[in-house]
C-alpha positions as CSV (number, residue, x, y, z in Angstrom):
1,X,12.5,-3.4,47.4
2,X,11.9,-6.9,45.5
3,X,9.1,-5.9,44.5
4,X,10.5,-2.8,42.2
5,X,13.5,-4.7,41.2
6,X,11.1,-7.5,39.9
7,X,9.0,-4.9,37.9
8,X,11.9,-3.5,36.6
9,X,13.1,-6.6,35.3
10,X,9.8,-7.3,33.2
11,X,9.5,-3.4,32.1
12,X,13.0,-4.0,30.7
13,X,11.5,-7.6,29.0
14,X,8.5,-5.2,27.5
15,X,10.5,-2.8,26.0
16,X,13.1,-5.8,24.9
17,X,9.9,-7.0,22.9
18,X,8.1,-4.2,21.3
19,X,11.1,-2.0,20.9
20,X,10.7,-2.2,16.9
21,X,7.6,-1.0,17.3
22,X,8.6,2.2,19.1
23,X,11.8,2.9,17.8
24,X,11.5,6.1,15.0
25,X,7.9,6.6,15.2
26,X,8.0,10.3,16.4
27,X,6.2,9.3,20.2
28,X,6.1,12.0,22.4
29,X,7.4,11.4,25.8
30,X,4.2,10.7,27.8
31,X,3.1,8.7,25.4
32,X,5.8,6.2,26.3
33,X,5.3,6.6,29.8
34,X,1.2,6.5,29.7
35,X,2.2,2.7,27.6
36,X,5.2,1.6,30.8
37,X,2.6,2.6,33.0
38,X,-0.1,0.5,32.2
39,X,2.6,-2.3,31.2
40,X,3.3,-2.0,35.2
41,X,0.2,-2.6,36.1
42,X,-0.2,-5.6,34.2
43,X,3.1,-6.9,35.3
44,X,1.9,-7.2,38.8
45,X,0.2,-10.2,38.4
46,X,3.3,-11.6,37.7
47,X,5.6,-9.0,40.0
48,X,3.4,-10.1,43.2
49,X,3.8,-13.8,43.4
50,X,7.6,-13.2,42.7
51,X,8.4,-10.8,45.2
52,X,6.1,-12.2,47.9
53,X,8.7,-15.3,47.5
54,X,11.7,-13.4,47.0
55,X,11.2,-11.0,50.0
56,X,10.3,-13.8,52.7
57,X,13.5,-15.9,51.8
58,X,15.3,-13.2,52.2
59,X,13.4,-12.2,55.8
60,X,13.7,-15.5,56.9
61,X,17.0,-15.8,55.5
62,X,18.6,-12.5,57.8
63,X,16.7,-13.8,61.0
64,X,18.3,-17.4,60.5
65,X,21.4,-16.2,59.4
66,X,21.8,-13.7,62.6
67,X,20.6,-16.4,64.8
68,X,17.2,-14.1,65.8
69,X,15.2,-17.5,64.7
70,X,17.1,-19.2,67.7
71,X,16.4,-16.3,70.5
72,X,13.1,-16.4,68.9
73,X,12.4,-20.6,69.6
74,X,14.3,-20.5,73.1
75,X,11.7,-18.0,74.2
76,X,9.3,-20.7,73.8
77,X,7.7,-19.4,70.1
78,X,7.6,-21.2,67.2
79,X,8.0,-20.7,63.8
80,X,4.2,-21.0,63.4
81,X,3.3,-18.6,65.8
82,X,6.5,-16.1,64.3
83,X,4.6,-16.6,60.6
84,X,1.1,-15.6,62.2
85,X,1.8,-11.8,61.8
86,X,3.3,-12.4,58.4
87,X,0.4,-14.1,57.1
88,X,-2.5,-12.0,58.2
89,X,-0.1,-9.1,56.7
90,X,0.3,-11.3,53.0
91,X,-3.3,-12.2,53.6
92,X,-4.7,-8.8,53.4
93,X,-1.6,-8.0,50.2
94,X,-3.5,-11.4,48.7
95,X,-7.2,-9.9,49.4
96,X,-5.8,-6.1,47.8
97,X,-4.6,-8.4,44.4
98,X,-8.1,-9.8,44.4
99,X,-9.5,-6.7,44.0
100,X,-7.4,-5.1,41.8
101,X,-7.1,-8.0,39.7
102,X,-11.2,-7.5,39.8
103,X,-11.6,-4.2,39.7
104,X,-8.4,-2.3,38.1
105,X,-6.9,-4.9,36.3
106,X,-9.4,-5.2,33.6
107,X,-9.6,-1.4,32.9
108,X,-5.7,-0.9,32.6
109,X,-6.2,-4.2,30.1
110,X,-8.5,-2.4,28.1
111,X,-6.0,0.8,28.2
112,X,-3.4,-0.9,27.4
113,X,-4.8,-3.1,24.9
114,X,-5.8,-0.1,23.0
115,X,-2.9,2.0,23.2
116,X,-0.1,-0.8,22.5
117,X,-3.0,-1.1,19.1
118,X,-2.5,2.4,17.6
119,X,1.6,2.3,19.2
120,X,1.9,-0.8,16.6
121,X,0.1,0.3,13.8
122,X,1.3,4.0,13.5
123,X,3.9,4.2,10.9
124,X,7.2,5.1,11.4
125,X,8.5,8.7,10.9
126,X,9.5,10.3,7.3
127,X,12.8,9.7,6.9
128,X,15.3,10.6,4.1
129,X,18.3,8.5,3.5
130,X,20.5,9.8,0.9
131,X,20.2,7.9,-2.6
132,X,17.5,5.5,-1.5
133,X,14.2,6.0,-2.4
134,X,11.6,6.5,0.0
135,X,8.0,5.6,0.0
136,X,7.0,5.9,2.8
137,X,4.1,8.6,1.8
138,X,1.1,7.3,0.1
139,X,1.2,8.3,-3.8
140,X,5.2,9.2,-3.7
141,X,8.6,8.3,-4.1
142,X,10.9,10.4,-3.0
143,X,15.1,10.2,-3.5
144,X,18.0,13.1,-2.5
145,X,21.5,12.2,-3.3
146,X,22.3,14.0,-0.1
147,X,21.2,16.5,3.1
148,X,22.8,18.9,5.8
149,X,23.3,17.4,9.2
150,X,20.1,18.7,10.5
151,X,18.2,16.8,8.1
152,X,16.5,20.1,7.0
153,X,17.9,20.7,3.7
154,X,17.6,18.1,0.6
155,X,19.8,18.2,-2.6
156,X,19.3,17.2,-5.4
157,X,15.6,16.0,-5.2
158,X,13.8,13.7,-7.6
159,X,10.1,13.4,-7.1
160,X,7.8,10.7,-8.1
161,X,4.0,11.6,-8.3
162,X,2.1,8.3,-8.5
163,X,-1.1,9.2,-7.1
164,X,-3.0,10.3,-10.7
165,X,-1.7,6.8,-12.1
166,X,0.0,3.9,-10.9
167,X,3.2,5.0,-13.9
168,X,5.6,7.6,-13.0
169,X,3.6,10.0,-15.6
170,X,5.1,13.1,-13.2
171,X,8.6,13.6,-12.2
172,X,9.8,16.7,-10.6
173,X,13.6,17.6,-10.1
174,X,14.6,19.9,-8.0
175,X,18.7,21.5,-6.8
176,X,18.1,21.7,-3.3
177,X,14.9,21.4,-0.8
178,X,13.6,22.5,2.4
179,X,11.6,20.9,4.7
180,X,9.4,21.6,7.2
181,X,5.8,21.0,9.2
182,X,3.0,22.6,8.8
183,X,1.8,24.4,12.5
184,X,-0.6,21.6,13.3
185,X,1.8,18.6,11.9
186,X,-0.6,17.1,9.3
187,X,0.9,18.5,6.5
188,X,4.6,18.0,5.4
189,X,5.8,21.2,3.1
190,X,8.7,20.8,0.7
191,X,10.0,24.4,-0.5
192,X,11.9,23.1,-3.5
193,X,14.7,25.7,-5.6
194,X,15.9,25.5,-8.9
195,X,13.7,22.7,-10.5
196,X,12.0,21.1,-13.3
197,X,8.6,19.4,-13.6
198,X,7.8,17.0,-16.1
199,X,4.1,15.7,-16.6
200,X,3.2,13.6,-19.7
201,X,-0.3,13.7,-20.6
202,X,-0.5,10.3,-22.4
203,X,-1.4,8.5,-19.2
204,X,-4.5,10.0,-18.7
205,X,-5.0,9.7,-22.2
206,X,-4.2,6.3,-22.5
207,X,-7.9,4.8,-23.0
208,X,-8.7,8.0,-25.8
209,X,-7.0,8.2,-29.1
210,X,-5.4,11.2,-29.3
211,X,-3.3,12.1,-31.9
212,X,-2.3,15.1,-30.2
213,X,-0.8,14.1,-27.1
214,X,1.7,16.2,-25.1
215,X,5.1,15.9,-23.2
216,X,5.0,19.3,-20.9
217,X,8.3,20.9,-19.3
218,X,7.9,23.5,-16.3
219,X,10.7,25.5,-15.1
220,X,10.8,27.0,-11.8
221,X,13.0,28.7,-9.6
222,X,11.0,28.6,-5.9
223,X,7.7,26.2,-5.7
224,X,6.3,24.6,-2.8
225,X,5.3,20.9,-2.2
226,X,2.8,19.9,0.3
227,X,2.3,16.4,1.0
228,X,0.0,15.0,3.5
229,X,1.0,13.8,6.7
230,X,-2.6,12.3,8.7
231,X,-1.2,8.5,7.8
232,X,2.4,9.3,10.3
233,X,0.0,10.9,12.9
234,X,-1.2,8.1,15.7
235,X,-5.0,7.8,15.5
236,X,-6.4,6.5,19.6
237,X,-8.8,3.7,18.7
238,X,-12.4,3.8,20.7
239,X,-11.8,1.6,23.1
240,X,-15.6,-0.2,23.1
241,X,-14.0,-2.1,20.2
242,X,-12.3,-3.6,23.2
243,X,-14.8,-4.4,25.6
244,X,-15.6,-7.3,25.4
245,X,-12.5,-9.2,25.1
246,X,-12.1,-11.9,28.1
247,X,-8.7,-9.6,29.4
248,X,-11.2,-6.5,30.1
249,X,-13.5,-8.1,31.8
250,X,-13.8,-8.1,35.5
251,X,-16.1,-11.2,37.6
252,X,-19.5,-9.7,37.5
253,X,-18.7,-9.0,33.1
254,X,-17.3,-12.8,32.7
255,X,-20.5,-13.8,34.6
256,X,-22.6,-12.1,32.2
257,X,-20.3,-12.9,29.1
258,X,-20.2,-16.5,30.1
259,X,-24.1,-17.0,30.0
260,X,-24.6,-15.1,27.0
261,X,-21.8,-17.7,25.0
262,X,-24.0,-20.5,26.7
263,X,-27.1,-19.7,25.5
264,X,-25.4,-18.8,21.9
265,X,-24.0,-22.2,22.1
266,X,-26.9,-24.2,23.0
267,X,-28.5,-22.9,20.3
268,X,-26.3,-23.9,17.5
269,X,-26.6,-27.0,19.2
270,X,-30.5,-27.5,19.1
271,X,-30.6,-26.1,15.3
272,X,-28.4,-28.8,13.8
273,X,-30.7,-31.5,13.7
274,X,-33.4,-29.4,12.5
275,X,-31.7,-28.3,9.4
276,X,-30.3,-31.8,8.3
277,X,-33.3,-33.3,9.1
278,X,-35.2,-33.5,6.3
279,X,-32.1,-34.7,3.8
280,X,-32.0,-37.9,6.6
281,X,-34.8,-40.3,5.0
282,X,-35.1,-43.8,3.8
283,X,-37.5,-44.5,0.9
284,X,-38.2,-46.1,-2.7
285,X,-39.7,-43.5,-4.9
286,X,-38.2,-45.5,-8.0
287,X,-41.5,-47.4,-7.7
288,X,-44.5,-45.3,-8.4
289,X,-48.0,-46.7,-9.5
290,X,-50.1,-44.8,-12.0
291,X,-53.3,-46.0,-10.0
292,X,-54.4,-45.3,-6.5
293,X,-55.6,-48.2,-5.2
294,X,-55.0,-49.7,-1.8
295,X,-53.6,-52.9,-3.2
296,X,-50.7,-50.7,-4.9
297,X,-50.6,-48.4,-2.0
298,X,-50.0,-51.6,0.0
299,X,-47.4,-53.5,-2.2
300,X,-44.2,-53.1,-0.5
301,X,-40.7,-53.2,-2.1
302,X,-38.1,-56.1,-1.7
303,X,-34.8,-55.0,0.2
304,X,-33.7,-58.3,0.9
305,X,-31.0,-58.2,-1.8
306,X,-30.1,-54.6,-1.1
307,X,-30.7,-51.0,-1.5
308,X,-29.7,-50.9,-4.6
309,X,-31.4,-54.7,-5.9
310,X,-34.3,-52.3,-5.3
311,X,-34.2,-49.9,-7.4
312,X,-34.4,-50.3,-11.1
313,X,-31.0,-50.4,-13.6
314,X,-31.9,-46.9,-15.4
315,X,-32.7,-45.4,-12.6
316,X,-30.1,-46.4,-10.6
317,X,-27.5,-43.4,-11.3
318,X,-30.0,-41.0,-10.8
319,X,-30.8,-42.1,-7.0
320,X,-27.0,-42.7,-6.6
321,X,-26.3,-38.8,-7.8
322,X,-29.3,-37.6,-5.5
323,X,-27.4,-39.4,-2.5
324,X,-24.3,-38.2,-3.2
325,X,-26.0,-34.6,-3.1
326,X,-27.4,-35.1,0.3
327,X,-24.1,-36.4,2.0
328,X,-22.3,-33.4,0.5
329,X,-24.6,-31.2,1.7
330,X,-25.0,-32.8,5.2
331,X,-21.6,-32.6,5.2
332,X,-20.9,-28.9,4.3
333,X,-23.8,-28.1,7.2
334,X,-21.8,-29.9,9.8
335,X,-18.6,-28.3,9.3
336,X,-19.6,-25.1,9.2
337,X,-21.3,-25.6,12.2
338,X,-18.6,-27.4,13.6
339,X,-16.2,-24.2,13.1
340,X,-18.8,-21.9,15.1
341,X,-19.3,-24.6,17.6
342,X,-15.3,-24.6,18.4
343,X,-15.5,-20.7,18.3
344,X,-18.1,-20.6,20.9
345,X,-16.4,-23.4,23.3
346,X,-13.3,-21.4,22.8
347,X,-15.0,-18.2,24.4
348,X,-15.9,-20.2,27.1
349,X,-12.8,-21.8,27.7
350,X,-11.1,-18.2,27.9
351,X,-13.8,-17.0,29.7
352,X,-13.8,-19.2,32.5
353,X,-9.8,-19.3,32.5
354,X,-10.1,-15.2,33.3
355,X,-12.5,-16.0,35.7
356,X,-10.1,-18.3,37.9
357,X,-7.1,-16.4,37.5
358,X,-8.8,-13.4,39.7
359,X,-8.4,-15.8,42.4
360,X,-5.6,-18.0,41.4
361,X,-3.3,-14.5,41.7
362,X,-4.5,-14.0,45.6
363,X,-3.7,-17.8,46.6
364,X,-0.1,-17.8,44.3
365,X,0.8,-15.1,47.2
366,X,-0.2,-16.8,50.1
367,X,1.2,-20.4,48.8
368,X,4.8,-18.3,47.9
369,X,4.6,-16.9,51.0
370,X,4.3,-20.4,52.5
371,X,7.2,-21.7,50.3
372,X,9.4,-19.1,51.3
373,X,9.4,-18.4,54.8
374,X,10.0,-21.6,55.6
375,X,12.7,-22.0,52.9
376,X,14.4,-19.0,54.4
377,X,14.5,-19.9,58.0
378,X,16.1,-23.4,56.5
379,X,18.6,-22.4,54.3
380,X,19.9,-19.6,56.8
381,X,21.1,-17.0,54.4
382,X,20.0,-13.5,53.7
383,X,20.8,-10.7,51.0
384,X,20.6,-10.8,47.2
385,X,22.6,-14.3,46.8
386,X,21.4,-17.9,47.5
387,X,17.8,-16.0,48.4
388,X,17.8,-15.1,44.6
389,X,18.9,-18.3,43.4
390,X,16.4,-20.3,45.1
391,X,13.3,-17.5,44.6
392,X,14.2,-18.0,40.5
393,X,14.1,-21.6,41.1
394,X,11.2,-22.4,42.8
395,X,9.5,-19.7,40.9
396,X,10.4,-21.3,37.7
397,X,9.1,-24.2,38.9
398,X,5.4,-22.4,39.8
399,X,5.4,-20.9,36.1
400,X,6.6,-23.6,34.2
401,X,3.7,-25.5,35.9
402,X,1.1,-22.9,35.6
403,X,1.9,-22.3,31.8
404,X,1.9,-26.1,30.5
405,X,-2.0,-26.1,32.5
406,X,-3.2,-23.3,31.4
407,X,-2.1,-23.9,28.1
408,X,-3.7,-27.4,28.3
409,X,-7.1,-25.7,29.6
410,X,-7.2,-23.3,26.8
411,X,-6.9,-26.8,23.8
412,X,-9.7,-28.3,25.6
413,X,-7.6,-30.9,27.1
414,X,-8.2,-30.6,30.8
415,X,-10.9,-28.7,32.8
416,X,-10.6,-24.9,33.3
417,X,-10.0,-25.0,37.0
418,X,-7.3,-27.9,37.1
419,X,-5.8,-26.3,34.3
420,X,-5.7,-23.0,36.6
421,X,-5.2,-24.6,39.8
422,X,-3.2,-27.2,38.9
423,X,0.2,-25.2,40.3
424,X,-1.4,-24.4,43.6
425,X,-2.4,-28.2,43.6
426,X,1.3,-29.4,43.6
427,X,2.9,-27.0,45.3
428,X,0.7,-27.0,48.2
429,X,2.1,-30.4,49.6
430,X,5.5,-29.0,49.2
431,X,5.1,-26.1,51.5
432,X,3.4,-28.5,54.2
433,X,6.8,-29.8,53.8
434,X,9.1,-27.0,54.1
435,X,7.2,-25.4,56.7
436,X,7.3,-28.6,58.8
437,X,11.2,-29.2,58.0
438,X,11.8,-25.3,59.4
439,X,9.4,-26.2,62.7
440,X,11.6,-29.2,63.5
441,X,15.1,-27.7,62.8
442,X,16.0,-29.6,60.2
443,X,19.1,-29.1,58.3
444,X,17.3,-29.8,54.6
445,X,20.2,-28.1,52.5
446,X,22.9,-29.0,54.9
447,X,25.5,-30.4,52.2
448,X,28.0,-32.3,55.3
449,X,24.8,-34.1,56.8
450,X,24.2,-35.4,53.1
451,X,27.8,-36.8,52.9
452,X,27.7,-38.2,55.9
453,X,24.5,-40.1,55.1
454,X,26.2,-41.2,52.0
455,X,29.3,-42.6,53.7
456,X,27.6,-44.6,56.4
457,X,25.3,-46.0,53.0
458,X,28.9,-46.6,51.4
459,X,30.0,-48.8,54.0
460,X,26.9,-50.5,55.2
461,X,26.7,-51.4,51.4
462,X,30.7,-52.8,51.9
463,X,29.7,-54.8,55.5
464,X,27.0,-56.5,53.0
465,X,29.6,-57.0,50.5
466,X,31.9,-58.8,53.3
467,X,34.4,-56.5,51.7
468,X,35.2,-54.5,55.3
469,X,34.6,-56.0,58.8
470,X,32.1,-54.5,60.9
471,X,34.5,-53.3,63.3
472,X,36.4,-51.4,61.0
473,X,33.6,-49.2,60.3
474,X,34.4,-45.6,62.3
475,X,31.7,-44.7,64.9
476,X,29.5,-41.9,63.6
477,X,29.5,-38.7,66.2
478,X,26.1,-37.8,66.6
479,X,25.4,-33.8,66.1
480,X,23.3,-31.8,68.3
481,X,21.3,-29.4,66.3
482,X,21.7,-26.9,69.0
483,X,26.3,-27.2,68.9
484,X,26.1,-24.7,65.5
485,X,24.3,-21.6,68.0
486,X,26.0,-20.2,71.0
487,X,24.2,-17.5,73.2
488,X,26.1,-15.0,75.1
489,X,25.0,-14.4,78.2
């Protein structure tokens, strides 16, 4: 049950974000359903974890809050041993998201990715608002003052034909219009009454003298308009454009994928040094003899007043430009290296983060299994109330820990598996906790226990302060955890 009230929540998030994008487009039914479909899918991986929490505070909850928890501990088992069952049964849930996290996950991806592509790009449905023009089809622009109720009939029509020039060289006006699909939808026909058609001939004349030129007039009573309608009709991309994108990719893939980048990146790497190489040398050539002898060969060039002391005063500029030339070209090698060197490290950043969140998605289940039985048995309410209110809570807290990571994993700024783990990390300690608070009884959200605590601080504090005697201080009534339950015989 948590489970589908989860996933409804984030299908109605979906269609909250990309509902410009289906709104007036002319989608047939299944369409729509073939795109929530998949969208389920890839919800789960954020459905699972949410209802696995949900769904044991509220278990928990009902068996504290109908005292079945109690029966349960004064027949000698403990909460640990009432968990077992649970946890081999979220175990094997955990091992089922593994796989289809492994194995189904990337293909609905890749289905998805593809279909929510041609969904966004397919342009909306021709549409005729009285006294605006529209222009919606490539080459016209069409405006009717008005139209029946059905949308099928047009008055008083004024076409645009811009598709011989980019000037409005043909204009046709027409008294009233019908419209209608041709039998396979590609084509739109317009069967106009009552009309006029002015072309002028001087546009495609314009380069050409011509002395000549004409201004033609057609009359018509009934004419037909076809205009073509392929750009309104949603084209399916080939999905191997998709392939190899880290989100379609399942272990054995990012494996592969991972090793290929390496070796690509390696590469670069080793070729840098080789192609700056040569512009990397330190020499006088300011300085050459006309003879060959070993004595000139020999004679070396004084650097002890600097590089430049060195070489002579007219030649000076010259070696200066040639430097300058070097750097700049050094310098254009090693950013454009540079900029495929982050593109490469990126792929392997997102490469490995896919790779860890097949099994980051299994553990999340177990460890918010572990967070909320615990948290139910403690709290001692079932339903849809506080059990909601603390499942959004500590759930938030997962999330907002697991984004800010995995966000700092994808900039480079921490490793890929702390920046994937890092949730599970923190929160593990936390349901250590929880789960030892429910073994011993303890009363962790008990609101009295806390004010109680907080009065016998308040007056220690005043004893210390010699601002109340000691024996004025009220003896505290110790309470039995056992005085809330009472078992009928």
């Amino acid at each position: 049950m948590t489970f589908f009230i989860v996933m409804f929540v984030l299908l109605m998030l979906f269609l909250f974000k990309y509902i410009d994008d289906l709104i007036g487009k002319g989608f047939e039914w299944y369409v729509i359903l073939e795109l929530l479909a998949y969208q389920s899918a890839v919800q789960i991986s954020m459905a699972m974890p949410l209802s696995m929490l949900l769904s044991s505070i509220m278990t928990f909850g009902n068996l504290g809050e109908s005292y079945e928890l109690v029966a349960i501990k004064a027949a000698g088992i403990s909460l640990r041993k009432a968990m077992a069952p649970l946890f081999i049964l979220v175990g094997l849930f955990s091992g089922g998201a593994f796989l289809f996290s492994d194995y189904i996950l990337p293909v609905v991806n890749l289905k998805m990715g593809a279909l929510l592509y041609d969904v966004r790009i397919k342009q909306a449905d021709f549409l005729i608002k009285p006294g605006i023009f529209n222009n919606t089809i490539p080459g016209y622009s069409i405006r009717a003052k008005g139209k029946s109720k059905d949308g099928k009939i047009l008055y008083d029509l004024m076409i645009y034909d811009h598709k011989s020039s980019n000037t409005a060289s043909n204009v046709l006006l027409a008294r009233e219009g019908y419209i209608y699909n041709s039998p396979d939808n590609n084509t739109m026909i317009l069967k106009l009454k009552d009309g006029v058609r002015y072309e002028d001939s001087r546009a495609r004349n314009a380069r050409v003298y011509n002395p000549r030129q004409q201004f033609t007039r057609f009359h018509f009573d009934e004419t037909e308009q076809k205009f073509d309608m392929s750009a309104f009709q949603m084209k399916r991309t080939d999905e191997n454009l998709f392939k190899s994108h880290h989100m379609m990719l399942n272990l054995k893939q990012l494996k592969h994928y991972t090793d290929s980048n390496a070796v690509q990146m390696d590469s670069l790497r080793n070729t840098v040094f080789r192609e700056i190489q040569s512009y990397y040398y330190f020499f006088n050539d300011y300085y050459k003899r006309k003879d060959s002898t070993v004595a000139a060969k020999t004679l070396a060039v004084d650097y002890s007043q600097g590089l430049l002391a060195a070489i002579p005063n007219d030649k000076r500029s010259t070696a200066i430009s040639n430097a300058m030339s070097q750097v700049r070209y050094v310098k254009d090698v090693l950013n454009i290296k540079a900029n495929e060197d982050t593109f490469y490290r990126d792929k392997d950043i997102r490469y490995n983060i896919e790779f860890q969140r097949k099994f980051t998605l299994a553990v999340s289940c177990l460890l918010l299994f572990c967070i909320g039985a615990p948290l139910g048995a403690i709290i001692r309410k079932g339903g849809l109330g506080l059990p909601v209110v603390m499942a959004i809570i500590f759930f938030l807290i997962y999330h907002i820990i697991s984004t800010v990571s995995e966000k700092s994993a994808k900039e480079g700024n921490i490793d890929t598996f702390w920046g994937m783990w890092m949730a599970i990390f923190i929160l593990t300690p936390l349901a250590i906790f929880l789960t030892y608070k429910a073994a011993t009884d303890s009363a962790l959200f008990d609101i009295e226990q806390y004010r109680l605590k907080a009065e016998k601080m308040l007056n220690w504090i005043k004893v210390r302060l010699g601002t109340r005697m000691p024996h004025d201080v009220p003896p505290q009534k110790h309470k039995s955890l056992h005085d809330d339950y009472t078992i009928s015989p």
